[in-house]
C-alpha positions as CSV (number, residue, x, y, z in Angstrom):
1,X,108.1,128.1,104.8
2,X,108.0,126.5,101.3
3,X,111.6,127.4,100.8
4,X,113.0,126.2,104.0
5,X,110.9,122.7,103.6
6,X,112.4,122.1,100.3
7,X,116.0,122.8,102.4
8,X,115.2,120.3,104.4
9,X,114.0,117.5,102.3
10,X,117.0,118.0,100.2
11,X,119.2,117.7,103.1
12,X,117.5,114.5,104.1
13,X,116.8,116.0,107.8
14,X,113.8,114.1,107.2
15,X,114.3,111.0,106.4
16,X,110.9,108.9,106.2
17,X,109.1,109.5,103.1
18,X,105.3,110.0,105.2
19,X,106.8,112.5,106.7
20,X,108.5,113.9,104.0
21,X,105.1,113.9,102.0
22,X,103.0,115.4,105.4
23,X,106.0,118.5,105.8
24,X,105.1,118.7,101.6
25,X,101.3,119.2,101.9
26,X,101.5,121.2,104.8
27,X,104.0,123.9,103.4
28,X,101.9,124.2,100.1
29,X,98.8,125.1,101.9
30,X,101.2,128.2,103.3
31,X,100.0,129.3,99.9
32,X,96.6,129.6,101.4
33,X,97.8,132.7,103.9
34,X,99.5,134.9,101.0
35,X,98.0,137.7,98.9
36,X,97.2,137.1,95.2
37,X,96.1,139.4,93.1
38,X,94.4,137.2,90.5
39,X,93.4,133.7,90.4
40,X,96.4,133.1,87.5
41,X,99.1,134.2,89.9
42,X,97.8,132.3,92.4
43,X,97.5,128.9,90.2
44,X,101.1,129.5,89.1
45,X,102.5,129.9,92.6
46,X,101.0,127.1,93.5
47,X,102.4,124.7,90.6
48,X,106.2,126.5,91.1
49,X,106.1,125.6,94.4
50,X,104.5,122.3,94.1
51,X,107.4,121.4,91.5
52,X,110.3,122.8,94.0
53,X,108.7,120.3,96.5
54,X,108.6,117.5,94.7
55,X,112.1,118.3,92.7
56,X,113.6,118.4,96.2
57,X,112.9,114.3,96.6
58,X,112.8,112.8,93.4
59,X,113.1,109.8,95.0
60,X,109.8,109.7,96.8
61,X,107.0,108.2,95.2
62,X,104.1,109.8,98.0
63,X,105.4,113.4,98.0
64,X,105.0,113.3,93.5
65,X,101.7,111.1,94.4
66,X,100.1,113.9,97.2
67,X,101.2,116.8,95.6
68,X,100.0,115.8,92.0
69,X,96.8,115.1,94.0
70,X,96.9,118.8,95.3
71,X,97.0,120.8,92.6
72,X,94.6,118.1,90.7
73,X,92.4,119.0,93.7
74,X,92.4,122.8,93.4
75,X,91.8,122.7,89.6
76,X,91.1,126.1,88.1
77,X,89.2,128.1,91.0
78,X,87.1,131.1,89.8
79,X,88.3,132.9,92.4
80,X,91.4,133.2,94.7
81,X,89.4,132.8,97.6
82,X,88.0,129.5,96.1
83,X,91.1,127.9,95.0
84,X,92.3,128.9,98.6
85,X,89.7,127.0,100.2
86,X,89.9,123.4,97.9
87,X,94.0,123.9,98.9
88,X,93.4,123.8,102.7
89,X,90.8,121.0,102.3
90,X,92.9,119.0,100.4
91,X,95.8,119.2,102.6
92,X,94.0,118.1,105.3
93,X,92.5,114.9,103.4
94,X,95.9,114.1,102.1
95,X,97.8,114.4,105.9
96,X,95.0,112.3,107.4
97,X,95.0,109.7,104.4
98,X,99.0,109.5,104.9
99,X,99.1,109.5,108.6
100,X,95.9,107.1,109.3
101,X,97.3,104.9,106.5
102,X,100.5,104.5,108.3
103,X,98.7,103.7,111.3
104,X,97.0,101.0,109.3
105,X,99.4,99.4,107.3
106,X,101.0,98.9,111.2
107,X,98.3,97.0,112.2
108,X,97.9,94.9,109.2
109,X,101.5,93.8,109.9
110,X,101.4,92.9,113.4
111,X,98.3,90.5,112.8
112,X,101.2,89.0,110.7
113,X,103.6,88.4,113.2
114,X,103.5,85.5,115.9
115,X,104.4,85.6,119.1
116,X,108.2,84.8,119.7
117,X,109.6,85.2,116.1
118,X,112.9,86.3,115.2
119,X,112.6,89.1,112.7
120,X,114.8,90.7,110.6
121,X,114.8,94.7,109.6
122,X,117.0,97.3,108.1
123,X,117.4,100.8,108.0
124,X,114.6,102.6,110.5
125,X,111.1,102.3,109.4
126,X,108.5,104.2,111.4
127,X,105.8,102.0,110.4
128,X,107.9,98.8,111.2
129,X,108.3,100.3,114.8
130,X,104.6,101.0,114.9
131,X,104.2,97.5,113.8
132,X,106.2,95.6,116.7
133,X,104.2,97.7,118.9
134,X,101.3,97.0,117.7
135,X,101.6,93.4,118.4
136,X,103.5,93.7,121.8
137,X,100.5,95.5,122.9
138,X,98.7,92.1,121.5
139,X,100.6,90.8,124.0
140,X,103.1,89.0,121.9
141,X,106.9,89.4,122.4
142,X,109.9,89.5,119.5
143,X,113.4,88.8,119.0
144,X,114.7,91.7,116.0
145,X,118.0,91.8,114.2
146,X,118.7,95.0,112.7
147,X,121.3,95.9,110.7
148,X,123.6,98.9,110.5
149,X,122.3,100.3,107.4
150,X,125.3,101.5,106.2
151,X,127.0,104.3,106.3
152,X,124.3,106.6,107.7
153,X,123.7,104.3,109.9
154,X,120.0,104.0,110.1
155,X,120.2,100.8,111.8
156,X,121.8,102.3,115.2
157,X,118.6,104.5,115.2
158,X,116.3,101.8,115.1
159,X,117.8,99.5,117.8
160,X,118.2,102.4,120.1
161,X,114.5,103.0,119.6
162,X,113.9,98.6,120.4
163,X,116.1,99.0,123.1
164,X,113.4,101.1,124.8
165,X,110.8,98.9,124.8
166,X,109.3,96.3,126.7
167,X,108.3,92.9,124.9
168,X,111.2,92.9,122.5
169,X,114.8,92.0,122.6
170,X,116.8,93.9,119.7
171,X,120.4,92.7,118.2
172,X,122.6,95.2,116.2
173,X,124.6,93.7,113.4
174,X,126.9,94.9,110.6
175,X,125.6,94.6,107.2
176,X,127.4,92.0,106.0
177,X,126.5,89.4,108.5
178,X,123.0,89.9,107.2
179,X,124.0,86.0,106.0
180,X,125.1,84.9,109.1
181,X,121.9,86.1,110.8
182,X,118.7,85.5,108.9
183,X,119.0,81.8,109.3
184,X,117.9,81.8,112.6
185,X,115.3,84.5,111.3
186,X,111.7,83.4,111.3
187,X,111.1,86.5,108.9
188,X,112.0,89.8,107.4
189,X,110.2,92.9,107.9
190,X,111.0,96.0,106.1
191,X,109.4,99.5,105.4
192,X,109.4,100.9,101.7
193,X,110.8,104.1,100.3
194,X,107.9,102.9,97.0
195,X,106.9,100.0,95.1
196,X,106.7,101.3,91.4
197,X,105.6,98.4,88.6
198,X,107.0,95.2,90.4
199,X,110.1,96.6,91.6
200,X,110.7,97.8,95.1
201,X,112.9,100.8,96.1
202,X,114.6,101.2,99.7
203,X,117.4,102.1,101.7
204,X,120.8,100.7,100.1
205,X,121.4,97.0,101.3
206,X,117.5,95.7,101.2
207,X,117.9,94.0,97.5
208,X,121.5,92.3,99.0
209,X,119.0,91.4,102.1
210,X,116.5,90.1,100.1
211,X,118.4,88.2,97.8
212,X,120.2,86.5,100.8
213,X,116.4,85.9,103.0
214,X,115.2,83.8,99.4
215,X,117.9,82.0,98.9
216,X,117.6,81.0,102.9
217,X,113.8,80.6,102.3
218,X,113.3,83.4,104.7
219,X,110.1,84.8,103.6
220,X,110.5,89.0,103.0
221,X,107.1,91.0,103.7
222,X,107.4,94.9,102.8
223,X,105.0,97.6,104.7
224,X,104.4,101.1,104.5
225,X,101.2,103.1,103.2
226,X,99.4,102.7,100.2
227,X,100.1,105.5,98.9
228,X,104.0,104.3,98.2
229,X,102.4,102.1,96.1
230,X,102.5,103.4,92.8
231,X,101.5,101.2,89.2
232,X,102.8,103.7,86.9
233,X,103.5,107.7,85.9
234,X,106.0,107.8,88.6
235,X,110.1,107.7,87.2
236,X,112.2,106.8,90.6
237,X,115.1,108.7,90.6
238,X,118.1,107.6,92.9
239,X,119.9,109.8,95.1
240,X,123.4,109.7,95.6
241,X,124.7,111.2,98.7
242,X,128.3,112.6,99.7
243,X,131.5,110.6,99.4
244,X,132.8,112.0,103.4
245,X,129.2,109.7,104.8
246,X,131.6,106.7,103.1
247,X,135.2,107.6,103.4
248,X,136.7,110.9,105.4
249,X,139.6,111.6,104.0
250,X,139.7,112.7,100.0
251,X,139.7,109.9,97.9
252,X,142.5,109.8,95.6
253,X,143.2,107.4,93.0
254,X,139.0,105.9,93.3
255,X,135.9,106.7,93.0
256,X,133.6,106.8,95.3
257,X,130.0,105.8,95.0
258,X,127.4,106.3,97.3
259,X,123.6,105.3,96.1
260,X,120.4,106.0,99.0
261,X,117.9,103.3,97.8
262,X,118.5,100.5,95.6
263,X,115.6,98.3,93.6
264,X,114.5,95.0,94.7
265,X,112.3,92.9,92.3
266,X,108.9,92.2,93.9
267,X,109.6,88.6,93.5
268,X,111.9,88.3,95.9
269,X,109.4,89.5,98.1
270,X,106.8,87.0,100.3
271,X,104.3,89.9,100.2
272,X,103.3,93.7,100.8
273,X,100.9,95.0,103.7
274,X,99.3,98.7,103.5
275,X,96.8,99.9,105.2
276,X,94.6,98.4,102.4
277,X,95.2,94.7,103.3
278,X,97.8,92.0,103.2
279,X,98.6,91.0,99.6
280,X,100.5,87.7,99.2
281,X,103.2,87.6,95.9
């Protein structure tokens, strides 16, 4: 299980980083069902695997946060059985912390919103989706403007997923009419891959975004789970993914460069809400 989860992180199947650190936990504690024969073996299993995990997404800050926090939780057992036991506890605190703090980070956001607002997002952000929901079941209704989220995409994903639901009218757009669009925006609303120091990382195309919502005086609010929230220890390391996602045919005579996330300063930003609270920059 551990082997095929790290296959599938690396492949970026799964693409939000919750659920990336949820699949994580959850394939360690498949340590918790094997046969050791000493509490040594079982302690070095568990920190091999651990570091496959997290080596399989450099790039998210909650998988190196929860699994630090797992094996910082099991400690050194006295017996197998023991360590065992603090590894299935403490990958059911960590899924619930990451899951209800998704939840709540939602529904600090949507007491943001107002009713009627035109709000801009990019890429597909689970909690941003929670987030509209959260207020249309408030009983308030939105106009969003999402953009393509080049060239994977992840736009299309998220305003098929708007189309589907009542209380809000979604518009596609390419990403370079991001300019010609957030003027008439009352807001932008984004997700986050992690916020490390005062610097944001996210999808490709969110610094451009926020650059653009400042200089409009669009105010740019960030949400996702605390635990994406990270002041130091944790070195971001980009991803860059394969040249056929930007061109098909073999590029001769270029290069080719195509980056996952890029880094936004937090002062472009208007302010970050977690399941913690709403924090104003």
């Amino acid at each position: 299980m551990i082997d095929e989860t790290v296959a599938e992180i690396e492949g970026m199947r799964t693409h939000s980083s919750s659920v990336v650190a949820v699949k994580a936990a959850r394939a360690l504690a498949s340590l918790a069902e094997r046969e050791f024969a000493a509490v040594e073996e079982f302690r070095r299993s568990l920190t091999r695997n651990s570091d496959a995990l997290r080596r399989a997404a450099p790039s998210h800050a909650s998988l190196w946060s929860t699994q630090r926090e797992l094996i910082d939780a099991v400690g050194e057992p006295e017996t197998v059985e023991e360590g065992k036991a603090r590894l299935r506890a403490a990958v059911e605190e960590v899924v619930e912390r990451v899951e209800s703090g998704k939840a709540g980070a939602a529904a600090n956001a949507a007491e943001l919103l107002a009713d009627g607002e035109r709000i801009f997002t990019h890429d597909y952000s689970t909690t941003v989706l929670a987030a509209l929901d959260d207020g249309v079941a408030d009983g308030k209704t939105f106009e969003v403007v999402v953009s393509e989220a080049r060239p994977r995409y992840l736009g299309r994903k998220t305003a098929r997923a708007l189309g589907g639901r009542d209380g809000i009218e979604p518009t596609l757009v390419v990403d370079s009419a991001m300019g010609v669009e957030l003027a008439d925006c009352d807001r932008v609303l984004v997700g986050m891959d992690c916020i490390v120091g005062d610097t944001l990382y996210n999808r490709v195309g969110t610094y451009p975004l926020a650059a653009t919502a400042a200089d409009l005086g669009v105010p740019v609010w960030v949400v996702g789970s605390a635990a994406k929230v990270i002041e130091s220890g944790f070195a971001f390391e980009n991803e860059h993914r394969a040249e056929s996602e930007v061109i098909l045919e073999p590029p001769e005579g270029f290069a080719v460069s195509n980056p996952a996330y890029d880094a936004t300063p937090t002062r472009l930003l208007e302010g970050v809400v977690t399941d913690q609270g709403v924090e104003r920059l």
